[in-house]
C-alpha positions as CSV (number, residue, x, y, z in Angstrom):
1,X,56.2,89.6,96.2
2,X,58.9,89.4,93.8
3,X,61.3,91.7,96.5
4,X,60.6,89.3,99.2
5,X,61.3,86.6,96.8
6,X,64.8,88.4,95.8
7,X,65.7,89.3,99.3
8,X,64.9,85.4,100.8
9,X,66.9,83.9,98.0
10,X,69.4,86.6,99.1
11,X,69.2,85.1,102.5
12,X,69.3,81.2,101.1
13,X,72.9,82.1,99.2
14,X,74.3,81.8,102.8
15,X,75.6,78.5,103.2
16,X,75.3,78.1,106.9
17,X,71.7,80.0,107.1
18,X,70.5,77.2,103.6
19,X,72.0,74.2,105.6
20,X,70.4,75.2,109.2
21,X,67.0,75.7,107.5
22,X,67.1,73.0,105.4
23,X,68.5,70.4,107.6
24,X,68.5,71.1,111.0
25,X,65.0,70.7,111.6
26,X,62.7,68.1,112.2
27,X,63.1,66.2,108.6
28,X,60.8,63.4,108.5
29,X,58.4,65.2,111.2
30,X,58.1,67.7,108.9
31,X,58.1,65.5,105.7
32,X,55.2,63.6,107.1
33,X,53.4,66.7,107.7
34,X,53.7,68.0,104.3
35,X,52.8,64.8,102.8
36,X,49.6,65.3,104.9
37,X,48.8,69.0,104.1
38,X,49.8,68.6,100.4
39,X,46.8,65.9,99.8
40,X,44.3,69.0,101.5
41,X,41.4,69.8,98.7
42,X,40.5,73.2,100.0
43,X,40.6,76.2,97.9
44,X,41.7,78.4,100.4
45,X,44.9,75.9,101.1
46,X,45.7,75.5,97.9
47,X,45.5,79.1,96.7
48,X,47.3,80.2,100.2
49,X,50.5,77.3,99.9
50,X,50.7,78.0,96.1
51,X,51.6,81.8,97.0
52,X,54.1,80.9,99.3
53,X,55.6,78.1,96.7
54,X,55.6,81.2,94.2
55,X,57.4,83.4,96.4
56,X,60.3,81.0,97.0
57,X,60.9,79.4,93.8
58,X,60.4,79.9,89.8
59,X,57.4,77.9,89.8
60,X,56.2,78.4,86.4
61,X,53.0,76.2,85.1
62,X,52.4,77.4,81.7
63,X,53.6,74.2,80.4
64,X,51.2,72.3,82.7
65,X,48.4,70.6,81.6
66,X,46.0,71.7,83.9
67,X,46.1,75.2,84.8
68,X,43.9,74.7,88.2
69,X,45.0,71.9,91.0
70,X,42.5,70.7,93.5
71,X,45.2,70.1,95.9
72,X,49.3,71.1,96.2
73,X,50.0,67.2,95.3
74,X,47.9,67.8,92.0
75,X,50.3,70.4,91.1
76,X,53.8,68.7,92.3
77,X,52.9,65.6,90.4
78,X,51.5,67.8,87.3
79,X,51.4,66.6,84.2
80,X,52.5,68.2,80.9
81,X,50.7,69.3,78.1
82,X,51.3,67.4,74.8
83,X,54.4,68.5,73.3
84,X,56.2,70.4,75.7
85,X,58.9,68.2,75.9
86,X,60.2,66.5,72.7
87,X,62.1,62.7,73.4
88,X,65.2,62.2,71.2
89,X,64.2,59.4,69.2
90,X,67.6,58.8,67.8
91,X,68.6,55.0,68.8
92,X,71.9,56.0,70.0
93,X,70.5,58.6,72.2
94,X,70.0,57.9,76.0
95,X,67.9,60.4,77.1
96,X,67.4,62.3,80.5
97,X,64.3,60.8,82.5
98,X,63.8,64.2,83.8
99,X,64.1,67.4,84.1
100,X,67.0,68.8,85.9
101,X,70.2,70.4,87.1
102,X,73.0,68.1,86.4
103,X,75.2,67.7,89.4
104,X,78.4,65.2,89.8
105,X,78.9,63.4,86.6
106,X,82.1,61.3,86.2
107,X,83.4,57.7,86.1
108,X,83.2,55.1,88.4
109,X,86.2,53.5,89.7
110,X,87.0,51.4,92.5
111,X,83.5,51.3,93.4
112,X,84.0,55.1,94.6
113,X,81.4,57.9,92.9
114,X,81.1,61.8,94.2
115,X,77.7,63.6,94.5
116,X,80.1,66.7,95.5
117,X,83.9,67.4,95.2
118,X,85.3,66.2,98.2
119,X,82.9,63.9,98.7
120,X,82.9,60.4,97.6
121,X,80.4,57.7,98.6
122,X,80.1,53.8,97.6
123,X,78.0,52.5,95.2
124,X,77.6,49.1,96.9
125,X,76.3,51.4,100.2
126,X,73.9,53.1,97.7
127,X,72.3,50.0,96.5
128,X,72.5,48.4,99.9
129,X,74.2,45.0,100.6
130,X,71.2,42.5,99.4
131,X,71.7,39.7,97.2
132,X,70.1,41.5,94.7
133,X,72.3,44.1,94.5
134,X,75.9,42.5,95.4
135,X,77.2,42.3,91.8
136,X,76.3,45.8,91.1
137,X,79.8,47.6,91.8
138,X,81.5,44.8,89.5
139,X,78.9,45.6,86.4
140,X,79.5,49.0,86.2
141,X,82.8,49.4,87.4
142,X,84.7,51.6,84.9
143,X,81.5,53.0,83.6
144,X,79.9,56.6,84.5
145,X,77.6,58.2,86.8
146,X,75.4,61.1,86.6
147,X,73.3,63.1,89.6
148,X,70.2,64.6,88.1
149,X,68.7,67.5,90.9
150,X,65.0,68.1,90.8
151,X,64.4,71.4,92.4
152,X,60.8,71.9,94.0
153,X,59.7,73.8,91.3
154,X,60.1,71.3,88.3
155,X,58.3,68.8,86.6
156,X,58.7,65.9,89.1
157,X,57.2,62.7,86.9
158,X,60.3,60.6,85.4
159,X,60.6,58.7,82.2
160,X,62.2,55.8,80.2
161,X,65.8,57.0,78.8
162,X,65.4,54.2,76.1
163,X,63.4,51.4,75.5
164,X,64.1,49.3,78.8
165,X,63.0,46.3,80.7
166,X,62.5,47.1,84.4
167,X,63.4,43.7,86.5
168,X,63.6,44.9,89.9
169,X,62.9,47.5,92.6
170,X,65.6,47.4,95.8
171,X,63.7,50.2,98.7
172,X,65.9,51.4,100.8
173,X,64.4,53.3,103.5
174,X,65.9,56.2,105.1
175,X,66.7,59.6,106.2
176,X,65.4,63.3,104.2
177,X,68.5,65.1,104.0
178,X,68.1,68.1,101.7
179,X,69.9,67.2,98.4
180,X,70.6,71.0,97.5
181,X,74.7,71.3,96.7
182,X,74.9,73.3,100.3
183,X,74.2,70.0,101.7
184,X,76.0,67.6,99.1
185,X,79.3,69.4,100.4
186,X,78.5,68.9,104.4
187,X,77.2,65.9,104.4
188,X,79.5,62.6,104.0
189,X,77.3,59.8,102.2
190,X,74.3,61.8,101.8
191,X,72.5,59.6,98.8
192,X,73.5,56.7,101.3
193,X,71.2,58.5,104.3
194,X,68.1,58.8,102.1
195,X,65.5,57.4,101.4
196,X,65.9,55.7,98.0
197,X,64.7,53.2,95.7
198,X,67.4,50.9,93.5
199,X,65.7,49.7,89.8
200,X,67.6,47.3,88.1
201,X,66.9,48.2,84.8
202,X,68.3,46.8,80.8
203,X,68.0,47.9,78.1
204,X,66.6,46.5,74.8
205,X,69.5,45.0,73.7
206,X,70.5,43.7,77.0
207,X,72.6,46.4,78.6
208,X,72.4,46.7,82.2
209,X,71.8,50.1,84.5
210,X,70.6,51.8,87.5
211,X,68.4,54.2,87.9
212,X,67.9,55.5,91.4
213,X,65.7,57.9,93.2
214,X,66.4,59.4,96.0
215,X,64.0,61.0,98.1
216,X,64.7,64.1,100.5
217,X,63.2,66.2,102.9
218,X,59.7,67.5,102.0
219,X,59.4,65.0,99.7
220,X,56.0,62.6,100.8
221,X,56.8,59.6,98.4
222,X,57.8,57.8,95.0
223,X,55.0,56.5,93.0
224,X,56.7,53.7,90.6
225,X,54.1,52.6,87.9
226,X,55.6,49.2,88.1
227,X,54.4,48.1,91.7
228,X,51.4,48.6,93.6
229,X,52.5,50.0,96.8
230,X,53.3,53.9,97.6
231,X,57.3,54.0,98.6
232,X,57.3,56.5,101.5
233,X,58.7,56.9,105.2
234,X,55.4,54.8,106.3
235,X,56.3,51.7,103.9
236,X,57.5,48.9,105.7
237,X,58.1,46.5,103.2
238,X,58.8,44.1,101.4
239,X,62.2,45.8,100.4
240,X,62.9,43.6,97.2
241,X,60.4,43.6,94.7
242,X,60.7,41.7,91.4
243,X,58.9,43.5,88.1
244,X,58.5,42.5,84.7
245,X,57.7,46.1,83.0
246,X,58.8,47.1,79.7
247,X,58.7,51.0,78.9
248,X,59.4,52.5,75.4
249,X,61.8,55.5,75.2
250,X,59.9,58.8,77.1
251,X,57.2,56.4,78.6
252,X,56.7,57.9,82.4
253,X,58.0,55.4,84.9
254,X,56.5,57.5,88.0
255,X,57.3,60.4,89.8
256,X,58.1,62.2,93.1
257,X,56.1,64.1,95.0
258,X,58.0,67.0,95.5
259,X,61.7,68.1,94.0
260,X,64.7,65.3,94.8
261,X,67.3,64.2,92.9
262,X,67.4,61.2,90.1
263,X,71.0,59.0,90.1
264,X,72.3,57.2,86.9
265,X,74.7,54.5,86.4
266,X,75.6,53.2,83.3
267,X,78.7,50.3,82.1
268,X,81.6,50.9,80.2
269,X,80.7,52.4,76.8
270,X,78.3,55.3,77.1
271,X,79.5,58.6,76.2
272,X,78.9,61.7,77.4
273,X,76.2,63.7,75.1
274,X,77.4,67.5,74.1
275,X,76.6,69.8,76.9
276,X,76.3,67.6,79.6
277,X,78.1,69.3,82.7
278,X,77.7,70.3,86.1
279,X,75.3,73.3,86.5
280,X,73.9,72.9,82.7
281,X,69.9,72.4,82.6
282,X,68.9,69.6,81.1
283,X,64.7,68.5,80.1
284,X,63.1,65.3,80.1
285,X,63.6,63.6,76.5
286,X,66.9,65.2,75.8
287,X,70.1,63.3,75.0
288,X,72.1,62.8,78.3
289,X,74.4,60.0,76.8
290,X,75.7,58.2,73.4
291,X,74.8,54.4,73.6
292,X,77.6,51.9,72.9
293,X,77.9,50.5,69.4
């Protein structure tokens, strides 16, 4: 297994043979479909699709805190044992929501981000052109951006970076590009494509931010604690949902249902924490930025 393994990732290194795979197929067909099979409870499914998930990725449970899943969703939305990640309490600290692969992280100006070099997008098409959402590109205008990537074999439930106040959910529905970097550098406006949802989030002492993911191909749906529906390619609204949910620092906020990719936007005044970089590995609860003063 662990050739076959070697010699497919061998395979996936290819740009054009990742992209064709990945994208040229039928995307939300196909992410119906597996939002379908993953909620099977039979043993032989599950044992049979976990294989196959092993042989493709670094799927490594032993920070799970079940070590048998009734169905593949059990095991994508997983949860943790107690202690296996540890939140930076330090007041200063704004923590990753996730775990991840940081991608683009820069400043935002003019409106303009990148989620690859080469490759800008807008925020106000990100957010979408609501009334909601309109004043967005002018509050964070001059502050900084971050793309968090979930692969398929991470923990996929997300978390409060601080203590916040979640006011408002913005669903955009959409597309399920792949969100791989292969992808990122073919295709123009790809977070714009997606599926997506927009929260409008503050923190404690009043600071305003976005957090927004963004769903891609495979990926079923995004389970917010905050609102009673299931935000998936079947969900045909309301788009604009107002919330009233407070969430300490590390609290989970929801998750995905398979590996995607979480965006950031922050105002003027955050600092970048050490070792936060394109490429570096980042885990849920560790320091992603330095809070203003």
């Amino acid at each position: 297994m662990m050739k076959i393994r070697q010699i497919f990732q061998k395979w996936m290194i290819q740009e054009d043979l990742n992209f064709l795979l990945t994208n040229r197929i039928p995307r939300i067909t196909l992410t119906r479909f597996m939002g379908w099979w993953s909620q099977i409870r039979h043993p032989w499914v599950v044992k049979s699709s976990m294989a196959v998930w092993r042989m493709f990725s670094d799927l490594d449970l032993s920070d799970a805190k079940h070590e048998k899943f009734d169905s593949l969703h059990a095991c994508f939305t997983r949860e943790l044992k107690p202690g296996a990640r540890l939140v930076n309490l330090d007041p200063a600290c704004f923590t990753s929501p996730c775990d991840a692969i940081v991608g683009e992280c820069g400043t935002i100006t003019q409106g303009q981000v990148y989620q690859a070099k080469g490759f800008p997008y807008q925020l106000q098409s990100l957010v979408g052109a609501s009334e909601r959402c309109q004043h967005w590109p002018a509050v964070l205008e001059g502050g900084s951006y971050v793309t968090l990537r979930l692969t398929s074999s991470m923990y996929h439930r997300f978390h409060a970076p601080h203590h916040v106040h979640l006011k408002h959910v913005t669903y955009v529905s959409g597309d399920t590009w792949n969100v791989n970097p292969v992808a990122l550098k073919r295709v123009a406006e790809l977070f714009c494509k997606n599926e997506r949802a927009v929260l409008h989030m503050q923190t404690e002492t009043g600071v305003p931010f976005l957090i927004v993911p963004v769903a891609a191909v495979l990926v079923a749906s995004m389970r917010l604690h905050a609102v009673d529906v299931l935000l998936n390619l079947r969900y045909r609204g309301p788009n604009e949902m107002p919330c009233d949910a407070l969430y300490a620092k590390g609290q989970e906020m929801g998750w995905f249902e398979h590996g995607s990719t979480i965006l950031i936007f922050v105002p003027p005044g955050f600092e970048w924490a050490d070792g936060v970089v394109s490429g570096a590995r980042i885990q849920m609860g560790q320091s992603l930025l330095r809070m203003p003063d």
